[in-house]
Backbone as numpy.savetxt, mean C-alpha at the origin, in Angstrom:
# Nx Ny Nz CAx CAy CAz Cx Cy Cz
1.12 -7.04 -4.98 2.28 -6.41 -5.59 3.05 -5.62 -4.54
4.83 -5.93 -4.56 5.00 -5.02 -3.60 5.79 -4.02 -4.14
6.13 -3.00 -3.58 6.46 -1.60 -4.34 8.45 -1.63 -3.37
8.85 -1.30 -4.32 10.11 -0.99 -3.99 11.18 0.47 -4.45
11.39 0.91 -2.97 11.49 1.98 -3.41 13.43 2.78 -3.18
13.85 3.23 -4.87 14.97 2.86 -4.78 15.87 4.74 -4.45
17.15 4.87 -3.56 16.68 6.21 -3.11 18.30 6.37 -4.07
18.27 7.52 -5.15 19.76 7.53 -5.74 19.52 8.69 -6.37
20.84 9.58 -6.16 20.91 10.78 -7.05 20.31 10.74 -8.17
21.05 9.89 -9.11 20.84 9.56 -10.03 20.01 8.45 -10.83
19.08 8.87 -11.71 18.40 7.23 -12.38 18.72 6.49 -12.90
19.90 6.08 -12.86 20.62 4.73 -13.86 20.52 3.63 -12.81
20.28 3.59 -11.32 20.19 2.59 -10.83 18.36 2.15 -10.85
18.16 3.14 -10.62 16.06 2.97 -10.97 15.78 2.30 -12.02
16.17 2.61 -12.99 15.82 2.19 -14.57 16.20 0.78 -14.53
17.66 0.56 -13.88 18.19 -1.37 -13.77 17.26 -1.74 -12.95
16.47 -1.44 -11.52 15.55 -1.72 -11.04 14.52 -2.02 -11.36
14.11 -1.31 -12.06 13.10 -1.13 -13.09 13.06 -2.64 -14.11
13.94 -2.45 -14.79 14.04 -3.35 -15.79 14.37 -4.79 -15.37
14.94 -5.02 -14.23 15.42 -6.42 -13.42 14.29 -6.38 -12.83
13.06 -6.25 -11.97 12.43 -6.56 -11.30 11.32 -7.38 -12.28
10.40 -7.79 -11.53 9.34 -8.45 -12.15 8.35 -8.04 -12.30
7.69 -6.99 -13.12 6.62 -6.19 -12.91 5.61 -6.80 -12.74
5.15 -8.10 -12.43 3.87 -8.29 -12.47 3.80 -8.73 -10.36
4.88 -9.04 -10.18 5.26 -8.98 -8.80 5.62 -7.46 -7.78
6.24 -6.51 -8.66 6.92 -5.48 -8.13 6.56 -4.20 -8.68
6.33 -3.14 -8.28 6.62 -1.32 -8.70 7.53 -0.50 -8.76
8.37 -0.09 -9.05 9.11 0.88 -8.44 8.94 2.37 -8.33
9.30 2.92 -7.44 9.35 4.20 -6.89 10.84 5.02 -6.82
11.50 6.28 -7.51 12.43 6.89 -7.41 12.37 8.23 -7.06
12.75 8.16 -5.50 13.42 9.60 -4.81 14.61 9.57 -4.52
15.30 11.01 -4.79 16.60 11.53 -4.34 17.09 11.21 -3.40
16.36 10.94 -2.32 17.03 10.99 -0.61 16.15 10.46 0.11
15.98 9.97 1.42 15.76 9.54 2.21 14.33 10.59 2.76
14.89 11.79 2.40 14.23 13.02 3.10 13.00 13.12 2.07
12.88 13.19 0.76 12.30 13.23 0.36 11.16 12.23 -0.31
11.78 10.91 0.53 10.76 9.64 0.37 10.37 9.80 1.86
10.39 10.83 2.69 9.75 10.86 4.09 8.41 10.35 4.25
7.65 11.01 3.88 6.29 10.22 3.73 5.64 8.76 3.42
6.40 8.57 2.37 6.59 6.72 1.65 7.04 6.15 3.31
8.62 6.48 3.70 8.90 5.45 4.59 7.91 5.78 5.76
7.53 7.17 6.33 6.72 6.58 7.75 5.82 5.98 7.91
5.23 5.99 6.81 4.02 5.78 6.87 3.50 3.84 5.89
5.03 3.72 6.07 5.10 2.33 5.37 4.47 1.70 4.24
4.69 2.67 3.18 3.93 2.67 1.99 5.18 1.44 0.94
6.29 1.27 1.30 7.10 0.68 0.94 7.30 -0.23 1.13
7.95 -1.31 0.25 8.03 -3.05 1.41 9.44 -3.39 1.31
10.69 -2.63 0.32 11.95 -2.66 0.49 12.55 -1.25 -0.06
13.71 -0.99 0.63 14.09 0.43 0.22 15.86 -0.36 -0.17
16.09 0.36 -1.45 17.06 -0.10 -2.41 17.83 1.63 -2.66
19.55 1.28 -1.63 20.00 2.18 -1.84 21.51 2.32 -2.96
21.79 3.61 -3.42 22.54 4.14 -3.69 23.93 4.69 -2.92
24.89 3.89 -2.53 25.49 4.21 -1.21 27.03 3.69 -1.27
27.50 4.30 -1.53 29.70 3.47 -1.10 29.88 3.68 -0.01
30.21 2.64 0.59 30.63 2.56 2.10 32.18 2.27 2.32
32.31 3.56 1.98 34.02 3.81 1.86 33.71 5.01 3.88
32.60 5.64 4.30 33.09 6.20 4.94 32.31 6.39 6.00
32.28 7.10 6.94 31.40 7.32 8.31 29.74 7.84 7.86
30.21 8.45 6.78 28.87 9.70 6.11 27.80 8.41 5.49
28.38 7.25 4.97 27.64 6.26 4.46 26.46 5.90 5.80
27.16 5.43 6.64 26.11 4.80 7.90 25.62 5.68 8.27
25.73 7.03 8.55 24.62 8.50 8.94 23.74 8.14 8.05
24.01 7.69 6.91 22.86 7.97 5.76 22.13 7.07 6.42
22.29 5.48 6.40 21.53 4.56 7.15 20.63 4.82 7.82
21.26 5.49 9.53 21.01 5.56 10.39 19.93 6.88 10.49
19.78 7.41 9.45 18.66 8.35 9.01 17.50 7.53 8.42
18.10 6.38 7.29 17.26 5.65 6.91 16.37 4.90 8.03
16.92 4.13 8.80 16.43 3.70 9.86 15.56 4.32 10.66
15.61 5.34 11.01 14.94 6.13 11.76 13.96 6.14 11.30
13.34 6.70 10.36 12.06 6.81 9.11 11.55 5.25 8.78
12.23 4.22 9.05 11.30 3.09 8.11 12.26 2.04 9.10
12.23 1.33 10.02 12.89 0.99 11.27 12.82 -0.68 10.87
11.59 -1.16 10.19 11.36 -2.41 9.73 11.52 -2.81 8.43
12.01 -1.57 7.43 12.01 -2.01 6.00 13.14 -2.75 5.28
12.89 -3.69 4.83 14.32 -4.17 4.40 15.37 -3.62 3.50
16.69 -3.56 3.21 17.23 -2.67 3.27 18.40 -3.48 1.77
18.64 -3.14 0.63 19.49 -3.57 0.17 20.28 -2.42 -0.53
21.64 -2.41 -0.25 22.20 -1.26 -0.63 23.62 -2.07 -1.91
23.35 -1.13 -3.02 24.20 -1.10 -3.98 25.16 0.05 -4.02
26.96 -0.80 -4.32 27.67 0.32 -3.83 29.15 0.21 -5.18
29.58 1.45 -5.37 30.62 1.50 -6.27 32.28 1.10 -5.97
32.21 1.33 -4.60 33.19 1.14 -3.34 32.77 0.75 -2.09
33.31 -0.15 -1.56 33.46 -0.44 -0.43 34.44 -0.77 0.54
35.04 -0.88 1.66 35.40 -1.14 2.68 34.72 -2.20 3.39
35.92 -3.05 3.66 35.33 -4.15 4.67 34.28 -3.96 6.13
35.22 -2.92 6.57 34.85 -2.51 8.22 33.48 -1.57 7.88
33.39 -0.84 6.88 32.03 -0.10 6.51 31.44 -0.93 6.39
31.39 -1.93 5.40 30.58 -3.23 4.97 30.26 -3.86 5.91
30.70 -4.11 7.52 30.56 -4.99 8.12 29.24 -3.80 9.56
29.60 -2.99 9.14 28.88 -1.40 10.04 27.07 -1.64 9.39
27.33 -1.73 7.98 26.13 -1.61 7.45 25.48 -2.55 7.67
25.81 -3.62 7.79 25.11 -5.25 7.90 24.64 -4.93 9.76
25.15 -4.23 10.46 25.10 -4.06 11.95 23.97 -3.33 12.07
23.48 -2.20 11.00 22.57 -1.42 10.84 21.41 -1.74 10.52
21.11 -3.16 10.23 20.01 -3.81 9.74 19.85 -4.21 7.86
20.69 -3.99 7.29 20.85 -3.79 5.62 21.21 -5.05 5.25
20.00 -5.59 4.26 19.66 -7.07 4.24 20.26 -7.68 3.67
21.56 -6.87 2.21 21.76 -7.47 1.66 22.87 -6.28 0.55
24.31 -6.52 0.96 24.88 -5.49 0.05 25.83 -5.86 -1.58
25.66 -5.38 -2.48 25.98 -5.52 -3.87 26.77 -4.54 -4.43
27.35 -5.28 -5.63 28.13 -4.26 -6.33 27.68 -3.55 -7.87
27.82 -2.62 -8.04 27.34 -2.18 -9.04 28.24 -2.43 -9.94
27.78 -2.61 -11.46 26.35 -2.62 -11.88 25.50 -3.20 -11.33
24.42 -3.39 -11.62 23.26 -4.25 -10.98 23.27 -5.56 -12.11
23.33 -6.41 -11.62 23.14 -8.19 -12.14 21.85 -8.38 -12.16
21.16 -8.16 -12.91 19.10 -9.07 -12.63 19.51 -9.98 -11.65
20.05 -11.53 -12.94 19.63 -12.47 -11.65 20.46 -12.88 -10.88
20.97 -11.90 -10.08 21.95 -11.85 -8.56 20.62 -11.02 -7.78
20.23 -10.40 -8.47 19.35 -9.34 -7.70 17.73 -9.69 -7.76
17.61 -10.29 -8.40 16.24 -11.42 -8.34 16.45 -12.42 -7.13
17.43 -12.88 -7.04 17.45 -13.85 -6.23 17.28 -13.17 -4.70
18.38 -11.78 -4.40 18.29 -11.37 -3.56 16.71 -11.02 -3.12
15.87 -10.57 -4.14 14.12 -10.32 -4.17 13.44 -11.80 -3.51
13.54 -12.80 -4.15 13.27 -13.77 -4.12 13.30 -14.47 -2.53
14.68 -14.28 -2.16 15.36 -14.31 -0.73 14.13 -13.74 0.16
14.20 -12.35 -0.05 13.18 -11.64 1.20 11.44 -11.89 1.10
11.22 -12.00 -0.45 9.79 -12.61 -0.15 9.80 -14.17 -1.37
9.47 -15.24 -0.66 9.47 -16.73 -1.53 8.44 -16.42 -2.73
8.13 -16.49 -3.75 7.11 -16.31 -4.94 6.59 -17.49 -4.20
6.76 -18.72 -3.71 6.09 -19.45 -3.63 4.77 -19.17 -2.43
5.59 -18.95 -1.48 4.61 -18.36 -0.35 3.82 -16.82 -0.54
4.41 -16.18 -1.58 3.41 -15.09 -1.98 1.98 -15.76 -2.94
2.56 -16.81 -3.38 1.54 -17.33 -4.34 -0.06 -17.97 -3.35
0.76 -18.76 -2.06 -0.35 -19.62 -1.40 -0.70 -18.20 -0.50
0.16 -17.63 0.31 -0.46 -16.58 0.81 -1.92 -15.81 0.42
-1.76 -15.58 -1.19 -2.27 -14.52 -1.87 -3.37 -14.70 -2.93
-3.05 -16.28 -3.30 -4.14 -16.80 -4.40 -5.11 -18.19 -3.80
-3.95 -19.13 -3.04 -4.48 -20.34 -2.78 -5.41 -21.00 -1.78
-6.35 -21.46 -1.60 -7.37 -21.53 -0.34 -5.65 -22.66 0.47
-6.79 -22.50 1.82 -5.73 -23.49 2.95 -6.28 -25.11 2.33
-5.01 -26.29 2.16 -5.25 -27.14 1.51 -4.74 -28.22 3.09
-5.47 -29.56 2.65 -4.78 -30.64 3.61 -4.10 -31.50 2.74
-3.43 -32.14 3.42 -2.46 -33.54 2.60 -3.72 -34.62 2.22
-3.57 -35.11 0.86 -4.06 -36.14 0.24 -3.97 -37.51 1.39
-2.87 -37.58 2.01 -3.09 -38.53 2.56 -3.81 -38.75 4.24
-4.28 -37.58 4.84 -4.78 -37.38 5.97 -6.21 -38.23 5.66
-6.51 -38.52 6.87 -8.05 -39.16 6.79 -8.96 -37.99 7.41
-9.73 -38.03 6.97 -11.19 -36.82 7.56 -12.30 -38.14 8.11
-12.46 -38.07 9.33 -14.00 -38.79 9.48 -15.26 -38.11 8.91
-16.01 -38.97 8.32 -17.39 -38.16 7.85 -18.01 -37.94 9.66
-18.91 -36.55 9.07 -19.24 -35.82 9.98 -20.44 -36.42 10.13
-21.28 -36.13 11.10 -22.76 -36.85 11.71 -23.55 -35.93 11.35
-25.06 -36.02 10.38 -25.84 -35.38 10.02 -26.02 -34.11 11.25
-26.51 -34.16 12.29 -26.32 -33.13 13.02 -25.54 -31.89 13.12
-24.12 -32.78 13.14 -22.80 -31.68 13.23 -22.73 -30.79 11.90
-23.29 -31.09 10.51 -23.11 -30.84 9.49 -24.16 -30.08 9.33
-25.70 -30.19 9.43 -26.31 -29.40 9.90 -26.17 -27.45 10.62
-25.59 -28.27 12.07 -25.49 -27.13 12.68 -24.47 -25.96 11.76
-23.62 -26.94 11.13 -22.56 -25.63 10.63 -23.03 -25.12 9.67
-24.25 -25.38 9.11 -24.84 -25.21 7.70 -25.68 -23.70 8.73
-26.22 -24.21 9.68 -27.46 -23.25 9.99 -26.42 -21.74 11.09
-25.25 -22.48 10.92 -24.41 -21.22 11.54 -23.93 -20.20 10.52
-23.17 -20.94 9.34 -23.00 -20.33 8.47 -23.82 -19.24 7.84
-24.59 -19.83 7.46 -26.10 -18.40 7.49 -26.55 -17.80 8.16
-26.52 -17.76 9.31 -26.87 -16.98 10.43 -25.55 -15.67 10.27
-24.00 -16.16 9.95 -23.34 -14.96 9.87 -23.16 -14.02 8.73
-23.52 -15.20 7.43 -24.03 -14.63 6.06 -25.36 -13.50 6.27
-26.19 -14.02 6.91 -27.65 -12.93 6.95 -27.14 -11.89 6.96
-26.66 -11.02 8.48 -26.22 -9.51 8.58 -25.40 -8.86 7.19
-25.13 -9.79 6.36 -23.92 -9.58 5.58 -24.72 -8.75 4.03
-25.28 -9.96 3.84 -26.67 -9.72 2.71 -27.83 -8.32 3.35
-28.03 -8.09 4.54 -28.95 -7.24 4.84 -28.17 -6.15 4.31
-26.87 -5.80 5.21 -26.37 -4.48 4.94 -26.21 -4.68 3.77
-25.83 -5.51 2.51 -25.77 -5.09 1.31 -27.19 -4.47 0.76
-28.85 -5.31 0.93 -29.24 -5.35 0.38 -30.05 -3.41 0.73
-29.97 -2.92 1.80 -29.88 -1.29 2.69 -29.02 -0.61 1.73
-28.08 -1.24 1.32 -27.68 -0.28 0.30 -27.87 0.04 -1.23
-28.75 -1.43 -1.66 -29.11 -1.42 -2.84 -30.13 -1.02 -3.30
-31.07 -1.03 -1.80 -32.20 -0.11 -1.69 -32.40 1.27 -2.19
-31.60 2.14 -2.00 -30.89 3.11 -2.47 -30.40 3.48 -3.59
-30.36 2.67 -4.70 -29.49 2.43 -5.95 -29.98 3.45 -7.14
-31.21 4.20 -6.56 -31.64 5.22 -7.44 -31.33 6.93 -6.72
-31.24 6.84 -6.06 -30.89 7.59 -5.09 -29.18 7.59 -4.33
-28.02 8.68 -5.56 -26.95 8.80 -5.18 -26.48 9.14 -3.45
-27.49 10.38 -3.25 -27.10 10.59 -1.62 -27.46 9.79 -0.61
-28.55 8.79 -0.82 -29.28 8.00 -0.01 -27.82 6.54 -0.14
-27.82 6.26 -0.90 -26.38 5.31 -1.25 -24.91 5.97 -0.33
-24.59 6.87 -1.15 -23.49 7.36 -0.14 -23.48 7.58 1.59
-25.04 7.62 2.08 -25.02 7.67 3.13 -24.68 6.10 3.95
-25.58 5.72 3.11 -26.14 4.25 3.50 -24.29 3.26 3.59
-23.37 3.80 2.75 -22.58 3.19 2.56 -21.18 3.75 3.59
-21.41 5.02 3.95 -21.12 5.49 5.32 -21.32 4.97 6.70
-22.69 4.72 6.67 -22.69 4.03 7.83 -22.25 2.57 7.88
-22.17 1.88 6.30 -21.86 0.18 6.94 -20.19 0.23 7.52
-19.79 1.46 6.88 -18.17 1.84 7.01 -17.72 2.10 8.31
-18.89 2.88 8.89 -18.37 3.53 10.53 -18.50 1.99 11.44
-19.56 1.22 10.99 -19.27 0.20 11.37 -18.32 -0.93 11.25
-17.85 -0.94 10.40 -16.70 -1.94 10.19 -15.45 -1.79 10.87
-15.31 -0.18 10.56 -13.56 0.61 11.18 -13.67 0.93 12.24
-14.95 1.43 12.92 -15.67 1.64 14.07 -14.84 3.52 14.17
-14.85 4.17 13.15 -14.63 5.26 13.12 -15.84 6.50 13.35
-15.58 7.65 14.13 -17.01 8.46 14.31 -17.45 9.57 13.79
-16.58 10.07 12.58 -16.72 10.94 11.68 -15.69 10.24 9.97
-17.00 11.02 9.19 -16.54 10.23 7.94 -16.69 11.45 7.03
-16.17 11.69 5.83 -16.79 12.31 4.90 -16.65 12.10 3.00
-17.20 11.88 2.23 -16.78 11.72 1.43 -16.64 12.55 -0.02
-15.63 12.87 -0.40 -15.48 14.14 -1.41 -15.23 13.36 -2.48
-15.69 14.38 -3.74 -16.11 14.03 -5.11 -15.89 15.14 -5.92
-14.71 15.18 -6.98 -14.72 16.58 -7.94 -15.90 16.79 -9.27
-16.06 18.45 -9.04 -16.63 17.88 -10.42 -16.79 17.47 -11.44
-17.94 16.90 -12.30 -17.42 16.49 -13.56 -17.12 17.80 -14.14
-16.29 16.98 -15.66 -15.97 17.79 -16.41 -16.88 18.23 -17.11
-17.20 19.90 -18.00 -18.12 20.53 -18.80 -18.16 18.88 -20.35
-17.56 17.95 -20.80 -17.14 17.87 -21.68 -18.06 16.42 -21.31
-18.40 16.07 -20.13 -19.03 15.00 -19.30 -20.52 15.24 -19.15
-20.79 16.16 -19.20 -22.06 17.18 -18.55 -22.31 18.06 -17.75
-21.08 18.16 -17.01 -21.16 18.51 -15.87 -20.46 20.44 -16.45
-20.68 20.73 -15.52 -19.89 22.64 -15.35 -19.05 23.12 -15.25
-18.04 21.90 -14.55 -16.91 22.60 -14.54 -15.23 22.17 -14.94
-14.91 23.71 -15.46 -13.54 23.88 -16.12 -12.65 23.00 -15.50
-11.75 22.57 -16.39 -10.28 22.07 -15.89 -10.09 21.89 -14.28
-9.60 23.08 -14.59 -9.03 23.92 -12.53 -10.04 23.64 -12.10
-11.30 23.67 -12.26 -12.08 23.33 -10.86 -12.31 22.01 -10.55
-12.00 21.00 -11.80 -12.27 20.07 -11.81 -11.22 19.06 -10.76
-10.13 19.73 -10.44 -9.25 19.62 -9.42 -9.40 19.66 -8.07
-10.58 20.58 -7.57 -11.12 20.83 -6.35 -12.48 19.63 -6.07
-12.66 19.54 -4.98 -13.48 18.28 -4.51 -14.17 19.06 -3.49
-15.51 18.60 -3.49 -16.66 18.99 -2.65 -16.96 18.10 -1.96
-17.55 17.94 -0.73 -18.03 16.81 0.14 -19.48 16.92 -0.09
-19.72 15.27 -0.36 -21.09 14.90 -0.97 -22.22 14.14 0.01
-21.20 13.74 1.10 -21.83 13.06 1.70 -20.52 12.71 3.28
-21.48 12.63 4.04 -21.29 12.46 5.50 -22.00 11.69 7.06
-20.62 11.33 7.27 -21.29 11.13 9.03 -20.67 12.02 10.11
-21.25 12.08 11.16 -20.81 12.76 12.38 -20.22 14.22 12.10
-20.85 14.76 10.90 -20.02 16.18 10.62 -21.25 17.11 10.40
-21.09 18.13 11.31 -22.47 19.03 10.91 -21.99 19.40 8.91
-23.41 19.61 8.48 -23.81 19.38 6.77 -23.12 20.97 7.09
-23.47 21.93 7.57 -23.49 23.52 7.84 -21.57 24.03 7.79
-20.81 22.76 7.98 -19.30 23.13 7.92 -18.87 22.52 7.02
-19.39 21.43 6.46 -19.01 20.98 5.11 -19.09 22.19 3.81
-20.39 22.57 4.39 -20.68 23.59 3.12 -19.47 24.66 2.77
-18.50 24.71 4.07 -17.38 26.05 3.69 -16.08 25.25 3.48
-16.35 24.06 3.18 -14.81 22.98 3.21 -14.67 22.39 1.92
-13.70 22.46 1.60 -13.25 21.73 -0.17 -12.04 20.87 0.30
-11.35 19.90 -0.40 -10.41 19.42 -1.02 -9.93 19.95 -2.33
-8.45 20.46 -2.45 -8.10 20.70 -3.79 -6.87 19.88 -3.90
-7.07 19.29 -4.84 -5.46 17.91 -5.43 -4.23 18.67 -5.93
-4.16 20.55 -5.79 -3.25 20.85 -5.62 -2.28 21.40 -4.56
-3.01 21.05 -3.25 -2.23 21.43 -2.34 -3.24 20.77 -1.00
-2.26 20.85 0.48 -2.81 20.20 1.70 -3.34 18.52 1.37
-4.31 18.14 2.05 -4.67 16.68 2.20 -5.39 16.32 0.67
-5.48 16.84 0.18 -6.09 16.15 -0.94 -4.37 16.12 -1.85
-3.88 16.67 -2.53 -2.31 17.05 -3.01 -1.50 15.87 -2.21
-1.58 15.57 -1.40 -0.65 14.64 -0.08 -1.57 13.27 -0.85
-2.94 12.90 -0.76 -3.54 11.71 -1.11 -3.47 11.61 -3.09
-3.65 12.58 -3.63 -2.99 12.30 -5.15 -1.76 11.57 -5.03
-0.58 12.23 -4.19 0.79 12.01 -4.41 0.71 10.62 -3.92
0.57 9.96 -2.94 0.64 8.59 -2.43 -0.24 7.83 -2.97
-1.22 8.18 -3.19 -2.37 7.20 -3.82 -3.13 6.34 -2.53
């Protein structure tokens, strides 16, 4: 699914976004400004940014050229109430994939969707194994050759099944699991400190604690972090890195 994120004073263009897109293909996302989808674009949480913009004047392409700055690769389709040729022709110079007139048309604006990613190639991309033509010939393979790939194949399956089965070992034992599942992690990302935080349950769950605390997150488990500094460290989902990972998801 890709998320598209549309930047306008106002929500009457979100809601046509909204309602023209294909939700089982698309998301949408609505911020005011450029400035305040800062985070979304640097960090390329977005896969098209859909603006709010008349390019009647110089102040239009600043906006751009702010846009740009923040999200340098995102594709760019801007909907406008007015335009100018020579603006119109500024914006297309700026990288802006594709400019329209408002109202918004679905299917003018499907198509434009359609344009930047094929449904078809999202489909084989995303669902379909790699296929050959019916009409290619395959030679049958020589017991040997067929063999060997049999006894290779498992050889890279083994490591695969071990580390699962190290962790299932564990399956009665929450901290022994969380550890165990730490380390197959530092190995994969090849990262050298890890930690993993968990709020509490709710009183209503079994657990102790109220509402508000149930907001704050404790670290349960770790690598490469002395246990002795965890003990004075929280996550709370109302503010700093935990508040920042609610908001983006």
């Amino acid at each position: 699914m890709r998320t598209l994120l549309v930047l306008a004073e106002h929500p009457e263009l979100a809601e046509a976004v909204q309602a023209a897109a294909n939700p089982e293909r698309f998301r949408m996302l609505h911020r005011l400004n450029a400035a305040e989808a800062e985070p979304l674009l640097v960090h390329g949480l977005v896969d098209a940014c859909i603006l709010d913009l008349d390019l009647t004047s110089v102040q239009a392409i600043w906006a751009l050229e702010k846009l740009r700055r923040r999200a340098p690769r995102c594709p760019v389709i801007v909907f406008s109430n007015a335009r100018q040729p020579e603006w119109e022709e500024e914006a297309v110079l700026q990288g802006v994939s594709q400019v329209l007139s408002k109202p918004l048309r679905p299917r003018l604006f499907a198509a434009v969707l359609e344009r930047l990613w094929p449904a078809a190639q999202a489909v084989t991309a995303d669902l379909l194994p790699a296929t050959h033509p019916a009409s290619a010939f395959t030679p049958p393979e020589s017991p040997a050759l067929v063999g060997s790939a049999g006894v290779s194949a498992s050889s890279q399956l083994l490591p695969v099944l071990r580390n699962f089965s190290g962790i299932l070992t564990q399956s009665l034992n929450a901290e022994g699991m969380l550890k165990q599942f730490l380390l197959l992690l530092r190995d994969i990302l090849s990262i050298n400190r890890a930690v993993i935080f968990l709020r509490q349950p709710l009183a209503e769950f079994g657990g102790a604690a109220g509402l508000g605390e149930s907001r704050r997150l404790r670290a349960v488990s770790s690598v490469g972090l002395s246990q002795g500094l965890l003990e004075h460290i929280e996550l709370s989902l109302d503010a700093g890195i935990g508040s920042q990972l609610l908001r983006l998801g």
